[in-house]
ZAMARGU-4260 file (C-alpha; in steps of 0.2 Angstrom, whole numbers, plus 5000, padded with zeros to 4 digits):
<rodrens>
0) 5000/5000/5000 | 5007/5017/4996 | 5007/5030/5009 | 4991/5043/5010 | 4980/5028/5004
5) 4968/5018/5011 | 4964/5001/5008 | 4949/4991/5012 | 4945/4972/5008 | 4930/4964/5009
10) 4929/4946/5002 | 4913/4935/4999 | 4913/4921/4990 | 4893/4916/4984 | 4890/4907/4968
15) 4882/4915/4951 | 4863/4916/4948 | 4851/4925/4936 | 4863/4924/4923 | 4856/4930/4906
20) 4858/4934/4888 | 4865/4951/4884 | 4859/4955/4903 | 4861/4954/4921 | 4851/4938/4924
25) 4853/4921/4920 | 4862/4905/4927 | 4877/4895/4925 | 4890/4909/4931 | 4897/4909/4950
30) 4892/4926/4958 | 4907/4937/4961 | 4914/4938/4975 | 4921/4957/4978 | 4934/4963/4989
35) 4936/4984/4985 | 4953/4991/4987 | 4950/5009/4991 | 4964/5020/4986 | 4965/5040/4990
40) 4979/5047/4984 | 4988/5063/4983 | 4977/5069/5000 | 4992/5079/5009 | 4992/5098/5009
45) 4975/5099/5002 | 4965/5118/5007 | 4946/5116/5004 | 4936/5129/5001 | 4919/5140/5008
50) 4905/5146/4998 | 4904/5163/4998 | 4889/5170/5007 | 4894/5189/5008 | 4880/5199/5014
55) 4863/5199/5010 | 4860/5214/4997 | 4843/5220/4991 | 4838/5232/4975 | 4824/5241/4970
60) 4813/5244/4955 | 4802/5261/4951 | 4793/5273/4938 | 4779/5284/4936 | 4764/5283/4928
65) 4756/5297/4920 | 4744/5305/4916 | 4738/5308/4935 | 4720/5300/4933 | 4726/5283/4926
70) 4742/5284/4937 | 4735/5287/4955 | 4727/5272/4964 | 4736/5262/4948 | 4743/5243/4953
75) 4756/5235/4948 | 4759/5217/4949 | 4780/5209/4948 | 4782/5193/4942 | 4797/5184/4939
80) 4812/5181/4952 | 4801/5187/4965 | 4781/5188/4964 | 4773/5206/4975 | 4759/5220/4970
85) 4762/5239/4972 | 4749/5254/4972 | 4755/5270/4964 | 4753/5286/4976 | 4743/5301/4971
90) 4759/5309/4959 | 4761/5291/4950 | 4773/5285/4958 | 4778/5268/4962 | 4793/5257/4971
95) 4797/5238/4973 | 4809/5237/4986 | 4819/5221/4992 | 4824/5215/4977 | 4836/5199/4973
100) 4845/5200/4956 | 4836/5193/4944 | 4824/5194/4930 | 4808/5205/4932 | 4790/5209/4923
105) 4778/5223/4930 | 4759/5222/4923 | 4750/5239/4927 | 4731/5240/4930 | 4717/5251/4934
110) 4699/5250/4930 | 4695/5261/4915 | 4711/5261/4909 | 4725/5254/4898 | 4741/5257/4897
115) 4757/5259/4884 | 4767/5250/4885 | 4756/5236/4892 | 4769/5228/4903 | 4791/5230/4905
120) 4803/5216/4908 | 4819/5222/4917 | 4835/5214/4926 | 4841/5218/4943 | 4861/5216/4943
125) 4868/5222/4958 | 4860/5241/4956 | 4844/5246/4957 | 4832/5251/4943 | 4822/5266/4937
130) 4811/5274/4922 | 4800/5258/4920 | 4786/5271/4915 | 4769/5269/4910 | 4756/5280/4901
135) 4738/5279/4905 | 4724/5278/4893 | 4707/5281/4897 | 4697/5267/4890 | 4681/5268/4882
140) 4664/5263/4890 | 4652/5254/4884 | 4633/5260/4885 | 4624/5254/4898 | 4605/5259/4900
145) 4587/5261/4913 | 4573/5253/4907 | 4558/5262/4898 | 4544/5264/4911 | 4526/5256/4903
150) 4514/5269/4900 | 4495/5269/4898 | 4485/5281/4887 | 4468/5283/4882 | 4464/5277/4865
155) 4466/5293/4852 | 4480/5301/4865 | 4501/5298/4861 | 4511/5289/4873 | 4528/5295/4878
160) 4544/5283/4882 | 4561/5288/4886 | 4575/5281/4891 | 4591/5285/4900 | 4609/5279/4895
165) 4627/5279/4901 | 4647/5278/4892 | 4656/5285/4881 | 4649/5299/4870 | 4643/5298/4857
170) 4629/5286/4859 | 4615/5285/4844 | 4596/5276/4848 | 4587/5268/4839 | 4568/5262/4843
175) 4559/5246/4843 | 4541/5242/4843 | 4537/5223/4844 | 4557/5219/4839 | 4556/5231/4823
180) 4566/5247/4821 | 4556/5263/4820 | 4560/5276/4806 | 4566/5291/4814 | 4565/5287/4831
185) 4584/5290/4837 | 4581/5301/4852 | 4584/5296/4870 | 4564/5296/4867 | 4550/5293/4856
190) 4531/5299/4856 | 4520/5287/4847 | 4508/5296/4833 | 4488/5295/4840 | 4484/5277/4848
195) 4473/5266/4846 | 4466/5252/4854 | 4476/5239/4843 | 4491/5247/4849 | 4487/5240/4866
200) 4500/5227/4871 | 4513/5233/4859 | 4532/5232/4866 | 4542/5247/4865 | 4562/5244/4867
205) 4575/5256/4862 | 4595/5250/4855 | 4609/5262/4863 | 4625/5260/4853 | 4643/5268/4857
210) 4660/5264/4849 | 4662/5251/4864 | 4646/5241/4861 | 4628/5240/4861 | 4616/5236/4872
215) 4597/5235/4873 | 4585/5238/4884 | 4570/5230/4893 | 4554/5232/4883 | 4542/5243/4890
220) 4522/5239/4889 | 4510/5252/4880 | 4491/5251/4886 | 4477/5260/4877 | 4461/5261/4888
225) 4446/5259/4873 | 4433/5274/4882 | 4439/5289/4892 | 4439/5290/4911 | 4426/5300/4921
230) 4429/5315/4931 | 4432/5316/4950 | 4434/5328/4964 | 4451/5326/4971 | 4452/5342/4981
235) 4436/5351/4985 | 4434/5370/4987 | 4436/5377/5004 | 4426/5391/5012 | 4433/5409/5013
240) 4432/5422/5023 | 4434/5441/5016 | 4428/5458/5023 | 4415/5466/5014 | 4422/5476/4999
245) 4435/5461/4995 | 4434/5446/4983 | 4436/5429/4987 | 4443/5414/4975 | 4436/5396/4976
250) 4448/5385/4968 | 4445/5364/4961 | 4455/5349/4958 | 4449/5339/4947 | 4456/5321/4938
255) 4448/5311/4924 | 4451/5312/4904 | 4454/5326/4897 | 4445/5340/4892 | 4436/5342/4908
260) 4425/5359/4908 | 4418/5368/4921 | 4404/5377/4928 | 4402/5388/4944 | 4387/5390/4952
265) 4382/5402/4967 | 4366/5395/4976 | 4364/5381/4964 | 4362/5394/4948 | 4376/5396/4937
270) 4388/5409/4935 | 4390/5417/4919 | 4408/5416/4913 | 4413/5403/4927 | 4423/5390/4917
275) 4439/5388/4925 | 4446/5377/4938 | 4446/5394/4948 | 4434/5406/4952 | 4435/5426/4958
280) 4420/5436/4965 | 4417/5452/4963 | 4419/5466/4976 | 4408/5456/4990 | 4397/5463/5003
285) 4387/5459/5017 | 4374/5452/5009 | 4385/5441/5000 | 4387/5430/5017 | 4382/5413/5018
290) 4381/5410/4999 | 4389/5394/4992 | 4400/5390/4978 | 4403/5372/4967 | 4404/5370/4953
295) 4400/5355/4940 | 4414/5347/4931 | 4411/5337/4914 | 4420/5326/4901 | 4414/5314/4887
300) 4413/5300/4901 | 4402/5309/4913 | 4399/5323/4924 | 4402/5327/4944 | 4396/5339/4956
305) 4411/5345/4971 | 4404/5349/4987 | 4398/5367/4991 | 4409/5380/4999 | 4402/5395/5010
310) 4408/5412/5009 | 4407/5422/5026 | 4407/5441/5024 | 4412/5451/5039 | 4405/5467/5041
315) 4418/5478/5049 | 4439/5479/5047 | 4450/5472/5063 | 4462/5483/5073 | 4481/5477/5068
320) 4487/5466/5081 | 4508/5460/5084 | 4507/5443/5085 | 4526/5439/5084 | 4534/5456/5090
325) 4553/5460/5082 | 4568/5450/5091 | 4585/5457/5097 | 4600/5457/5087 | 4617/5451/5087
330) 4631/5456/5074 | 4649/5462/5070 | 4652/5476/5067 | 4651/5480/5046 | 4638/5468/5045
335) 4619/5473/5043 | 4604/5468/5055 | 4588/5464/5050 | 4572/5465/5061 | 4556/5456/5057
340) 4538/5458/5065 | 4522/5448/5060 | 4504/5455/5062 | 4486/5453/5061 | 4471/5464/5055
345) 4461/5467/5043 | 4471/5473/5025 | 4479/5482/5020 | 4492/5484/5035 | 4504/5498/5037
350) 4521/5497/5043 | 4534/5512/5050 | 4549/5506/5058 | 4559/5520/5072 | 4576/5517/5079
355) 4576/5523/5097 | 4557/5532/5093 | 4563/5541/5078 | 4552/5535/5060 | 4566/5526/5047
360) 4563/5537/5033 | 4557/5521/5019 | 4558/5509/5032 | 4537/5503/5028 | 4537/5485/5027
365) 4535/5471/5039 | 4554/5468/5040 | 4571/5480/5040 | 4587/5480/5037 | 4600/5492/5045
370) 4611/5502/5036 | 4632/5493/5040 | 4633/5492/5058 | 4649/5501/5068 | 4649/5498/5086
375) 4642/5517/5089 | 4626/5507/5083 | 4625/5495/5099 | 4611/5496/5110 | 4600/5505/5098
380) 4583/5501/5099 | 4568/5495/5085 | 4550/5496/5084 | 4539/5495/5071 | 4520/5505/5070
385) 4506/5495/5063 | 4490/5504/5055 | 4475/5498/5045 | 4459/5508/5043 | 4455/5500/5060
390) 4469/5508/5071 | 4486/5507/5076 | 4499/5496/5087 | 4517/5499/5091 | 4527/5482/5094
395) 4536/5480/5107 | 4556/5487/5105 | 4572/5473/5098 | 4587/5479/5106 | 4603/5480/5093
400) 4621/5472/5099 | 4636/5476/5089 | 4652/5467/5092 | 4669/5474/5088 | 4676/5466/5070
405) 4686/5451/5074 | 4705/5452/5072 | 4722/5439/5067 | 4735/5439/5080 | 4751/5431/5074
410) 4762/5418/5088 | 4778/5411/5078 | 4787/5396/5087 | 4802/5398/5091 | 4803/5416/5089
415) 4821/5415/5087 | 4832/5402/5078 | 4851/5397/5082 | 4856/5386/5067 | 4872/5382/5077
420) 4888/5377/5067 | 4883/5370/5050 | 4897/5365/5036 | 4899/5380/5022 | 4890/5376/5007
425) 4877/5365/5015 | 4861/5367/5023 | 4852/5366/5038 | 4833/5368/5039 | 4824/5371/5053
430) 4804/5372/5056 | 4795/5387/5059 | 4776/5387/5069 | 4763/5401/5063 | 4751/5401/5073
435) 4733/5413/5072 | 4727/5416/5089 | 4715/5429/5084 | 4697/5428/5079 | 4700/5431/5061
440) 4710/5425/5047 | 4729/5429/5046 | 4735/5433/5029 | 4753/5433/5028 | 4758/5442/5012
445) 4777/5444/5013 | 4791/5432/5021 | 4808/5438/5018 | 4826/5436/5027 | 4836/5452/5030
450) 4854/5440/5026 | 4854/5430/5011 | 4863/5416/5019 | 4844/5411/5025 | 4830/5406/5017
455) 4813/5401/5018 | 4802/5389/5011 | 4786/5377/5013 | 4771/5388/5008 | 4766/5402/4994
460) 4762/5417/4996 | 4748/5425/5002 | 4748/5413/5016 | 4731/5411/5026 | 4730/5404/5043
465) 4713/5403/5049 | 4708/5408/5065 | 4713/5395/5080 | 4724/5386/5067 | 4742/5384/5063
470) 4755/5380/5048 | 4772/5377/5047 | 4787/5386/5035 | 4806/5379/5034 | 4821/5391/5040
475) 4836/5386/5031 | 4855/5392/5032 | 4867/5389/5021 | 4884/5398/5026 | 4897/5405/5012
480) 4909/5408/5021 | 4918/5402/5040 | 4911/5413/5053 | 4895/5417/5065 | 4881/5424/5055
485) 4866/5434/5061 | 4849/5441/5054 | 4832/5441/5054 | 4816/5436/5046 | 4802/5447/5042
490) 4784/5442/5043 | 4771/5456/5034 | 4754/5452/5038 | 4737/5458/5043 | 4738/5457/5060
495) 4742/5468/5072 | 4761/5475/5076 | 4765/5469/5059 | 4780/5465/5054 | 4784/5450/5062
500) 4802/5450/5067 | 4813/5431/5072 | 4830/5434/5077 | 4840/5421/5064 | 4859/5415/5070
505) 4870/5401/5063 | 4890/5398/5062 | 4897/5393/5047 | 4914/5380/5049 | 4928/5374/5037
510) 4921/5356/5029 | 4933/5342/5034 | 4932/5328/5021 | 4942/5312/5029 | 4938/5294/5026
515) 4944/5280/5035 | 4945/5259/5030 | 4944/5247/5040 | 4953/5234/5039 | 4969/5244/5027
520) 4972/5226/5020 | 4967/5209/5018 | 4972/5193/5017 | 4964/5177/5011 | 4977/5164/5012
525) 4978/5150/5004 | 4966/5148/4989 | 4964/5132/4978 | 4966/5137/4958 | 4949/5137/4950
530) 4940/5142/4966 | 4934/5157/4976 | 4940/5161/4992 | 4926/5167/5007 | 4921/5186/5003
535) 4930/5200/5015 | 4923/5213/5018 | 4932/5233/5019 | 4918/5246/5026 | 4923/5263/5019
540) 4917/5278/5033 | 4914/5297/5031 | 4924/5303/5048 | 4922/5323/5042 | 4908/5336/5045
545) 4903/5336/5026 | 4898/5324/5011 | 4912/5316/5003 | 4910/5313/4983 | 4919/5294/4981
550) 4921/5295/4960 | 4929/5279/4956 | 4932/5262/4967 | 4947/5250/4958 | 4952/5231/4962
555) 4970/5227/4955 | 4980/5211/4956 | 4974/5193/4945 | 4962/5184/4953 | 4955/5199/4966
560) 4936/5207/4963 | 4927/5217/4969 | 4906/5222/4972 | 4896/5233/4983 | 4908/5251/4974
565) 4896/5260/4962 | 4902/5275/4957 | 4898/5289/4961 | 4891/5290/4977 | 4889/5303/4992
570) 4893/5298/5009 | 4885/5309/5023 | 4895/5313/5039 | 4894/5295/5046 | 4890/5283/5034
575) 4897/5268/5030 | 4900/5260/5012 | 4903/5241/5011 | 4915/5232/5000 | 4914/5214/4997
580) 4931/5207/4990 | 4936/5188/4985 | 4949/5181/4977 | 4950/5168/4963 | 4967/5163/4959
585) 4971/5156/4938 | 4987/5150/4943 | 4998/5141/4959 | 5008/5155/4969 | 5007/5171/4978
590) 4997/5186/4970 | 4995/5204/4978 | 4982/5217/4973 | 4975/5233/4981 | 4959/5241/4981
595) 4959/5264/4976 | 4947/5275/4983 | 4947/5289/4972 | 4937/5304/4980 | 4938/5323/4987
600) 4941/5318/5005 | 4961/5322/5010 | 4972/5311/5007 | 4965/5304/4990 | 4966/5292/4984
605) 4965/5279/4999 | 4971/5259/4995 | 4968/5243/5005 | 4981/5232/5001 | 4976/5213/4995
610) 4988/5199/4997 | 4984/5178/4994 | 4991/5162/4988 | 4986/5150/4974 | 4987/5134/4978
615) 4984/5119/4964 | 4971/5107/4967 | 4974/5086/4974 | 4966/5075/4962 | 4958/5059/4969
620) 4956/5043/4963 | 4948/5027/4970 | 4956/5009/4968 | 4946/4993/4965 | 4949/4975/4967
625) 4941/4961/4967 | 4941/4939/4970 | 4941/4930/4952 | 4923/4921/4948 | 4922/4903/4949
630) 4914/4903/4931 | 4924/4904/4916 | 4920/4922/4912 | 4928/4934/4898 | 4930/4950/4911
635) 4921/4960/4923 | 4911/4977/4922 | 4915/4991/4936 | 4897/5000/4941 | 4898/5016/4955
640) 4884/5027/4962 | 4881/5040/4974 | 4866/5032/4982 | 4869/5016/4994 | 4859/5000/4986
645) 4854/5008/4968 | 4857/5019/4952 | 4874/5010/4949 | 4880/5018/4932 | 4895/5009/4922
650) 4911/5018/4922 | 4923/5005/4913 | 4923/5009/4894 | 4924/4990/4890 | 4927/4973/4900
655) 4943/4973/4911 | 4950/4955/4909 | 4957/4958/4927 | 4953/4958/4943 | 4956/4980/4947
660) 4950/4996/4942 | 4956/5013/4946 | 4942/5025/4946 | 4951/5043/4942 | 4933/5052/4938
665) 4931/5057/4957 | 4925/5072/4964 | 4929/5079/4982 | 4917/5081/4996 | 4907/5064/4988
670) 4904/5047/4994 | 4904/5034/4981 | 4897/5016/4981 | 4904/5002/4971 | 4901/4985/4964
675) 4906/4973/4950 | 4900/4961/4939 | 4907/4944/4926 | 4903/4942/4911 | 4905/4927/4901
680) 4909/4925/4883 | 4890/4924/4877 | 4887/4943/4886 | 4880/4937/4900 | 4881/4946/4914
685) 4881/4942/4933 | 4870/4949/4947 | 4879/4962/4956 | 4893/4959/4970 | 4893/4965/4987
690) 4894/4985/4988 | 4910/4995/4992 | 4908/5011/4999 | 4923/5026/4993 | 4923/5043/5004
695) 4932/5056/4994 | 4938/5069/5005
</rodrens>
């Protein structure tokens, strides 16, 4: 045995069975007995290697859609490497986040749209993706329709039918009657000509067609009644009441077919000229009280008689009375009042308002409305005179309040602002609370800095707070040069003490741009040709006060590379950037490689140096031997899986006439199973011999 193998023997001696033809079955042949020489050579000063797992990276994938109303609300569904649904926000705007590398297809959708293109495939590799941009397109609707209502006429009338529809303009009409089109009816409705009775029972339908379709509606019935319908009192005339010198009206409602006429009667005698649903006296007097009124109303079908009326006739005109006097007033001042009495008495009724017992010159009706109110107006008082023929009444007085106009009152929080010490050439914002404490609204209508090194922003002008309410602006400072900087911001607005002033104060310090590595090298040892080492990682930091611009990240040296270092990229004070390094040497022996930052931190361009060996790979084999058969046989076959007790696949190209086989088809990190088999010189072939198990390290 040579040194670094392993041998292992197993012998078994059982006879031959299920020898066959050209197979693996039949008789006549002693079963093989097997004893495997397991040979693994070359096994010193092997390295293995590690997968790579590096840390876990995720992309994203966004667009807008446009116009606005397909692209708010929208969804959008991923497919592919990973399945997920988004909704567009109310600009259009959508992001899948969490993204492995990968192939990608987003599907937008929303009801009453389509959209171009109707769907994007993308790839995710190592960045993430934007413009995957869609544009809406408001789809076309189909018609859709009410039903016609039936309708019942009297034979010799028209009927009407009309329908209401739905979609996309234009839609044309065209109506049915019994399933056949009507010539010229392509309104939203039809009147028939005069009916019939042998119209009764027709169907009336109607087709409403668009560019997107058609559709049709239910079928509405027509009834024609053969004889008209007799007249009835639905509403009968009520007694009235007038002074003596007044008219009085009697008024009927009457239903049944049309024409109905009419005749009044007064005391069961007709009134000359009395033909309408309504009737006037004349000028009445005394004697007129206690008369009734009805009146006789007729069509072809018949004839009905309303219930009689009375008419009382007072004698003599009553004194005005207040029955709901004027009430008190409340307003601000600029505003207008209006005062309101109601009273009774025989008409006509005369009105004259005084404020504080002196007459309003034109102020004669029953209502009245102050001239604009100032607060020298408050506690004024209004009555109002009532006269008719019968006498005269004064109402009791409304009292007038008048409040003092409400004003804005502006609170800003904080009233002053110390930016502190901010880089020069960048920003720091701060927020600004206005507040309206007043009882009007605050109109705001200029905001402006006295130092241009602050800035404002958040809002347009005017600016309107309501009363009891609040918004908020941004204060910014963006410092030129080194050095304390102090100024203020001037609010104009309605309220009062206008302007405004908040005391603005910031310090503007030299940017310091220094980035540190961690580790400033790396070493990945001893690496296997044709392999890839474990991935090291090198964080990049920004230990300055300002952003630091890294324009280019390079790997040199065979075998080393480099992900996680797109270029450009901004890192704020703080942040970190993580590079993930490995190395994959071509060829034995020592290689060395560095990694350039290239930015505008001091000291650019920054290097981690890369060192590592290659290191050629072992090759394995596995040595086979076996106990001669007891048959006469012409040579053995050599079978091998990687399962214990099956799948055996043949891996000798033709019979070996002796009693070994070397296996050099190996592969590391697998465990091999082995058995063999005789054939004779009519190609058949034994059962299979014990199994040999091979571990390849």
């Amino acid at each position: 045995m040579r040194v670094g193998q392993v041998e292992a023997r197993e012998r078994t001696e059982v006879s031959l069975r299920n020898v066959r033809n050209g197979g693996r079955h039949g008789t006549g042949l002693a079963v093989l007995a097997m004893a495997a020489v397991l040979l693994l050579s070359g096994c010193s000063g092997m390295v293995s290697s590690a997968n790579s797992t590096g840390n876990p990276t995720s992309f994203s994938i966004a667009g807008t859609i446009s116009p606005l109303a397909g692209g708010s609300g929208a969804t959008l569904t991923l497919s592919g490497a990973a399945s997920a649904t988004a909704t567009a926000d109310s600009a259009g705007n959508y992001t899948f986040t969490g993204l492995a590398n990968g192939t990608y297809t987003i599907v937008p959708s929303h009801a009453g749209f389509t959209f171009t293109p109707s769907s994007q495939s993308m790839t995710v590799n190592g960045a993430n993706v934007a413009g995957m941009n869609f544009t809406a397109n408001g789809a076309t609707v189909a018609p859709t329709i009410t039903t016609p209502a039936n309708q019942t006429v009297a034979a010799g009338q028209t009927a009407t039918f009309t329908v209401v529809a739905g979609g996309t303009a234009p839609l044309s009409y065209q109506w049915q009657k019994n399933g056949a089109n009507i010539t010229g009816a392509t309104s939203a409705s039809y009147t028939t000509p005069i009916t019939t009775t042998a119209d009764s029972g027709s169907a009336f339908a109607v087709v409403v067609t668009n560019t997107a379709g058609t559709v049709t509606s239910a079928a509405a019935t027509l009834t024609v009644t053969a004889a008209a319908v007799a007249p009835t009192i639905t509403t009968q005339p009520a007694n009235q009441t007038v002074t003596a010198g007044q008219t009085a009206t009697f008024t009927v409602v009457a239903a049944g077919a049309a024409p109905l006429t009419y005749q009044w009667q007064k005391n069961g005698a007709n009134l000359t000229g009395a033909t309408s649903a309504s009737y006037t006296t004349p000028a009445t007097t005394t004697a007129d009280s206690g008369s009734t009124f009805r009146v006789v109303v007729a069509n072809t079908a018949g004839t009905v008689t309303s219930a009689a009326a009375t008419l009382t006739v007072t004698a003599a005109a009553v004194a005005p009375t207040i029955t709901t006097p004027p009430a008190n007033q409340t307003v601000t001042a600029g505003q207008t009042a209006t005062f309101t009495v109601v009273a009774g008495g025989t008409a006509p009724l005369s009105y004259q308002w005084q404020k504080s017992g002196v007459n309003i010159a034109g102020a004669t009706s029953a209502s009245y409305t102050t001239q604009v109110t100032t607060t020298t107006d408050s506690g004024s008082t209004f009555d109002v005179v009532v006269t008719n023929t019968a006498g005269t009444v004064t109402s009791a007085a409304a009292t007038l309040t008048v409040n003092a106009a409400p004003t804005p009152a502006i609170q800003v929080n904080p009233t002053s602002i110390n930016f502190g010490n901010d880089v020069v050439g960048t920003n720091l914002s701060q927020a600004l609370i206005i507040r309206n404490t007043g009882t009007a609204a605050l109109t705001i209508t200029q905001v402006n800095p006295t130092v241009s090194v602050f800035s404002v922003s958040g809002f347009s002008l005017p600016l309107n707070v309501a009363a009891g309410q609040q918004t908020t602006i941004t204060v910014a400072f963006r410092p030129t040069t080194a050095g304390a900087v102090s100024g203020n911001l001037s609010m104009v607005s309605n309220a009062p003490g206008s302007p405004t002033s908040i005391g603005l104060s910031g310090t503007g310090v030299a940017a310091t741009l220094t980035l540190n590595m961690t580790p400033t090298s790396l070493s990945f040892g001893n690496v296997t040709t044709g392999t890839s080492s474990a991935s090291e990682n090198v964080t990049i930091t920004n230990t300055g006060n300002a952003n630091i611009t890294i324009s280019q990240i390079s790997v040199s040296g065979t075998g080393y590379s480099l992900t996680g270092g797109s270029t450009p990229v901004t890192l704020t004070p703080s942040q970190n950037l993580i590079l993930v390094a490995q190395f994959s040497p071509l060829a034995a022996g020592s290689v060395s490689g560095s990694i350039s930052i290239v930015s505008n931190a001091s000291g650019s361009p920054a290097s981690v140096t890369l060192s590592g060996t290659g290191v050629a790979p072992v090759q394995h084999s596995v040595t086979l031997s076996w106990n001669g058969s007891t048959s006469v046989v012409s040579g053995y076959n050599v079978y091998r899986s990687t399962v214990s007790g099956s799948s055996y696949v043949k891996v000798n190209t033709s019979l070996d006439s002796g009693l070994g086989f070397t296996d050099t088809t190996v592969q590391s990190g697998t465990t091999y199973y082995y058995v063999t088999t005789a054939v004779d010189a009519s190609n058949n072939e034994s059962a299979f011999s014990n199994e040999v198990p091979a571990v390849i390290p």
